[in-house]
C-alpha positions in Angstrom: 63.0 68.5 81.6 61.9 71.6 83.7 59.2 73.0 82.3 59.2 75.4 84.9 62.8 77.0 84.8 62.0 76.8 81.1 58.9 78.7 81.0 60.5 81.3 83.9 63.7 81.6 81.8 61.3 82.4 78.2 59.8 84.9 80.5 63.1 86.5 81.5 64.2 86.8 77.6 66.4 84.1 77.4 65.3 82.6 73.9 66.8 79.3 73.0 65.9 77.3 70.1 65.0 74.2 72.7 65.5 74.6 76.2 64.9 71.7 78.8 65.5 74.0 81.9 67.9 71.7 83.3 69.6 72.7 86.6 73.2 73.7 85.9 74.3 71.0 88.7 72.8 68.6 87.0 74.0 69.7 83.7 77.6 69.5 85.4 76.8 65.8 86.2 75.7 65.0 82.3 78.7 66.2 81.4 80.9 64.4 83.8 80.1 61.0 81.9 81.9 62.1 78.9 85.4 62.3 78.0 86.4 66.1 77.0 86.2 66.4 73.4 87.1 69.1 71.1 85.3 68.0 67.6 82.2 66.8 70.5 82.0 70.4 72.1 82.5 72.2 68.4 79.4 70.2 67.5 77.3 70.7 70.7 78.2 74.5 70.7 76.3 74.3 67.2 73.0 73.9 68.3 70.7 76.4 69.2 69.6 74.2 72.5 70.6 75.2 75.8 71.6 72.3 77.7 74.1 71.3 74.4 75.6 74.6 74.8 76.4 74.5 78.5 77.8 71.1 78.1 80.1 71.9 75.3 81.8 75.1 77.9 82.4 72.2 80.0 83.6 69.9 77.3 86.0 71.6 75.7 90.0 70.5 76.3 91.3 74.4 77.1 94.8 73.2 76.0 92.8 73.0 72.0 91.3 75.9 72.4 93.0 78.4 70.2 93.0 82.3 70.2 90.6 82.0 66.8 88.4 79.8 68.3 88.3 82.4 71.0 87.7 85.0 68.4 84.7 82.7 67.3 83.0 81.7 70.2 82.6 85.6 71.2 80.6 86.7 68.6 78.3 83.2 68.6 77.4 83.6 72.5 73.7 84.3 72.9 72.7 85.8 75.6 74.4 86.4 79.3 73.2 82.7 80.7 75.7 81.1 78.5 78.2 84.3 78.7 78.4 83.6 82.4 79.0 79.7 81.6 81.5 79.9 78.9 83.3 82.3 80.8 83.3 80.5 84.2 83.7 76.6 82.3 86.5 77.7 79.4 87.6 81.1 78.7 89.0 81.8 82.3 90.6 78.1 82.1 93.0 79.0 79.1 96.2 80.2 79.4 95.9 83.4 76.9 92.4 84.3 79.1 94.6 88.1 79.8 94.9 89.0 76.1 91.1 88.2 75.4 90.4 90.6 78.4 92.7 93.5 77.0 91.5 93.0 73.2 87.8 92.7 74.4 87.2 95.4 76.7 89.0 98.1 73.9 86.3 96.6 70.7 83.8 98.6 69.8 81.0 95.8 70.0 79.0 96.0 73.5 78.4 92.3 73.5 82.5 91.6 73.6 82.9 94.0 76.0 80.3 93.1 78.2 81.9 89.3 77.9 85.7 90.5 78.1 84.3 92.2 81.8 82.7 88.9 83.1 85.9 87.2 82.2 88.5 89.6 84.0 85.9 89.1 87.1 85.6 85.9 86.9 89.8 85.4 86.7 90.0 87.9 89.9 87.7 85.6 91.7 89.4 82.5 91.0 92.7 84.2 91.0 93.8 82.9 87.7 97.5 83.6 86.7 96.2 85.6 84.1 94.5 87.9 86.0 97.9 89.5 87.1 98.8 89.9 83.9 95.5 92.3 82.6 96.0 95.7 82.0 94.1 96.8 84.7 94.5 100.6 84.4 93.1 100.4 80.8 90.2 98.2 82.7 89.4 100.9 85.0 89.2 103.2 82.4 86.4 101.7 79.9 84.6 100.3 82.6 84.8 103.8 84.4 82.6 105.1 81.1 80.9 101.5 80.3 79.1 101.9 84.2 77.0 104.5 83.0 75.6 102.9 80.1 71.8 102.5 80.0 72.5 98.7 79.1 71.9 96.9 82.3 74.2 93.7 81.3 77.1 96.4 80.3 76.2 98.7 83.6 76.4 95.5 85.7 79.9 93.7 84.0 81.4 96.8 84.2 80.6 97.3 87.7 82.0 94.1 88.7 85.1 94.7 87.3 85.8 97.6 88.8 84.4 95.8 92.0 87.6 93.0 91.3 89.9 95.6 89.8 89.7 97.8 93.2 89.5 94.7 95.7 93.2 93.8 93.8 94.9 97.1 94.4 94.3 99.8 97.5 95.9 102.2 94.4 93.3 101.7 91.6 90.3 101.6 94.8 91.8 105.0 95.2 92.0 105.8 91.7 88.2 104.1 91.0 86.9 106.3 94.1 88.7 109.2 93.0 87.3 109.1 89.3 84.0 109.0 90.5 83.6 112.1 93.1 83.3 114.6 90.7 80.5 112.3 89.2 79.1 112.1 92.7 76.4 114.8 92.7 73.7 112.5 90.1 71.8 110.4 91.6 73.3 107.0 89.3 77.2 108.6 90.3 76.5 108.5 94.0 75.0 105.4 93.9 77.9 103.6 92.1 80.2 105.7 94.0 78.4 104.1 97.6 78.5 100.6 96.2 82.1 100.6 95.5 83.5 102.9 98.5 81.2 99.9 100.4 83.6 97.6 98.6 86.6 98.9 98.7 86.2 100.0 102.9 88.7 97.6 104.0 91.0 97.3 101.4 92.2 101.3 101.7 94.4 102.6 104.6 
């Protein structure tokens, strides 16, 4: 146990039931001494205990994992610690990882769209076969309104996938760029505007 990374991550407002503060490479290393397991990672995801839940994204055999159990594990994901995890150790490792971006970014819930952005970034930074297959117009267009939220976690997933969206295409960095001029002249609109122009500099002609 850490009780240090513990204590800084209570601090930060990531609540867990128990929390060891175990360093995700060593978490990676627990794992790695057990055979993937989809009734074991069901079980682990269970429990309200950090470490268990980590483990159980890195357990699960992505060929089991179905579209429900997709549906599921969305709604049950506590805070962005484990979003991160379960989209970087599972969801961007399945197949069907495009649909759960489409249907996730268009719901209504902040939480699944916050999570259906981390996973499109996270398939454009591993480029994942699925990733070619997003919608990425209707990407650009909810994150183009979901970057002005007030909600940090939904300003900063939105912002990254419009950061992977543009680094894909010259087209949508023009279209992403273009969108935001007229949005230019508040202080939050220039900003966003600088970060991603910043981005996008060598990709457009």
């Amino acid at each position: 146990m850490n009780g240090v990374v513990a204590a800084s991550m209570r601090e930060k407002g990531m609540g867990y039931g128990m929390n060891f503060g175990v360093k995700l490479p060593d978490i990676r290393r627990i794992a790695s001494h057990y055979t993937p397991d989809k009734e074991l990672a069901e079980s682990l995801w269970e429990q309200d205990v950090r470490e268990l839940k980590i483990i159980a994204t890195l357990l699960y055999p992505p060929q089991e994992f179905s579209r429900e159990d997709a549906a599921r594990w969305v709604t049950e994901i506590p805070n962005q610690e484990i979003r991160e995890q379960v989209c970087m150790n599972l969801f961007s490792t399945i197949d069907f990882a495009d649909e759960l971006v489409d249907d996730w970014v268009n719901r209504e819930d902040e939480d699944m769209r916050i999570t259906g952005y981390w996973l499109f970034a996270r398939l454009g930074m591993i480029r994942a076969t699925p990733f070619e297959r997003v919608d990425k117009y209707n990407i650009v267009e909810r994150a183009l309104s979901d970057v002005f939220s007030d909600s940090l976690f939904l300003f900063q997933a939105a912002l990254n996938a419009l950061k992977f969206a543009g680094r894909n295409s010259y087209r949508l960095a023009e279209v992403i760029l273009s969108r935001l001029k007229p949005l230019g002249k508040s202080t939050k609109g220039k900003e966003i505007a600088d970060i991603l122009r910043f981005e996008f500099e060598d990709i457009i002609p």
